[in-house]
C-alpha positions in Angstrom: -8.3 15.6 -8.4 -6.7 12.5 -10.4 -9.4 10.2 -8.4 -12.0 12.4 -9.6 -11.2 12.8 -13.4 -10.7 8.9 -13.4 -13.9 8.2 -11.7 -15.2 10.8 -14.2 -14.2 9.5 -17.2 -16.1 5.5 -16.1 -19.2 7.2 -15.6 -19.2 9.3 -18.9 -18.2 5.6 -20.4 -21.6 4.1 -18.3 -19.2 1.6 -16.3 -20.2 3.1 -13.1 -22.9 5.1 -11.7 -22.4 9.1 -10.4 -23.7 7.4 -7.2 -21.0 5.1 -7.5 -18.2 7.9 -8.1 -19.6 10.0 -5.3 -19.6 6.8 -2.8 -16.1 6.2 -3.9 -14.8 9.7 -2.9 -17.0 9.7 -0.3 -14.7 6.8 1.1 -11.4 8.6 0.6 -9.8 10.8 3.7 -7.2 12.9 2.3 -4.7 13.9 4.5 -1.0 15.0 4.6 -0.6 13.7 8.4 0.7 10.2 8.8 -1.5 10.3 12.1 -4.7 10.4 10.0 -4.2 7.0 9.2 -3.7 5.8 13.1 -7.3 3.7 12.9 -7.0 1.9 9.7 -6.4 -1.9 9.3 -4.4 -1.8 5.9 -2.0 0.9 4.9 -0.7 1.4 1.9 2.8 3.3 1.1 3.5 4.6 -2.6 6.1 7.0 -2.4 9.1 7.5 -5.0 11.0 4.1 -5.3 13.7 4.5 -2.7 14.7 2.6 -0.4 15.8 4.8 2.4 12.5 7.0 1.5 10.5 3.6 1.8 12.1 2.6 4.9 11.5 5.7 6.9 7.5 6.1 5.5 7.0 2.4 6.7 8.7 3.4 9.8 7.1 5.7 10.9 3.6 4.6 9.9 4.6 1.5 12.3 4.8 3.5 15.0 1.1 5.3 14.7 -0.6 2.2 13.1 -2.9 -0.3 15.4 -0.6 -3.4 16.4 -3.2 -5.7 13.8 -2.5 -3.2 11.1 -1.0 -4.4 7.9 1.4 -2.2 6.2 1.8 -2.5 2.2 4.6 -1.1 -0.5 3.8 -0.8 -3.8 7.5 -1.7 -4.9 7.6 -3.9 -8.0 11.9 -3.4 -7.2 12.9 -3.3 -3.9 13.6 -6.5 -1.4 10.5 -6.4 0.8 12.1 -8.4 3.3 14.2 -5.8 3.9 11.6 -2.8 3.5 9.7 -5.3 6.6 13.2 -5.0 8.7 12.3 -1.6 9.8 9.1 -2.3 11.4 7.8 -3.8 14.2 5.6 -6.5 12.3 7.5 -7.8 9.7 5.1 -10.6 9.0 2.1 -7.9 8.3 4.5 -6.1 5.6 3.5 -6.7 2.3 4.1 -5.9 -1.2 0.8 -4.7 -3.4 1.8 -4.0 -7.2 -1.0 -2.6 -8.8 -0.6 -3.4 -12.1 -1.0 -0.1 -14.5 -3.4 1.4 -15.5 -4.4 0.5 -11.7 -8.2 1.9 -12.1 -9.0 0.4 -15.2 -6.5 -3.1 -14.5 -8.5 -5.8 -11.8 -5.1 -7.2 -11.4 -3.1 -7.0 -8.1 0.0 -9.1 -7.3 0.1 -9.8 -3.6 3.6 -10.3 -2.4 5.0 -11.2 1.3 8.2 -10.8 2.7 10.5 -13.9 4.0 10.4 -14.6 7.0 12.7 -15.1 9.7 13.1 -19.1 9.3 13.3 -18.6 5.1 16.2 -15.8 5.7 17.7 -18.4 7.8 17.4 -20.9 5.4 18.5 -18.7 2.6 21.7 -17.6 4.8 23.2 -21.2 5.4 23.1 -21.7 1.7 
């Protein structure tokens, strides 16, 4: 519902077409099933900002997702590296924070976790 009023609102201002909202939604799968996303290539978690909450959604998407699958969290707070810990692909963990409003902002900060040989390094300092 809050997809459509936004997607509402940018064709009543003539930045996109109705085509354009309708192909959007068209491209969205709701679901409340963490199985529905067991094709995609790129997941992205948003839940509350918790750690323990994060760690078990990213979890337990690992275990349904493709091996080539990329997992995101949409912390701006909490240690990546350590959100990654849980997973079986710590090097495809990474953080997307959207910044807000998200549909109206074109700015996205990409951020990865360490990895093993920076925790090292980080470690014996």
């Amino acid at each position: 519902g809050v997809i459509e009023k936004n997607l509402g609102r940018l064709v009543k201002k003539e930045k996109i077409t109705e085509d354009d909202a309708k192909a959007t939604l068209g491209r969205l799968t709701p679901a409340t099933d963490l199985k529905a996303a067991a094709d995609s290539d790129l997941v992205i978690e948003a839940v509350f900002e918790n750690m323990d909450l994060k760690k078990k959604v990213l979890g337990d998407l690992d275990k349904v997702l493709p091996p080539h699958a990329i997992l995101a969290s949409n912390t701006s707070t909490l240690s990546l590296t350590e959100l990654s810990s849980v997973t079986s692909r710590p090097e495809k963990v990474i953080g997307l924070h959207f910044f807000s409003p998200a549909h109206i902002m074109r700015l996205l900060e990409i951020v990865r976790a360490m990895s093993e040989e920076e925790r090292a390094a980080v470690i014996a300092t």
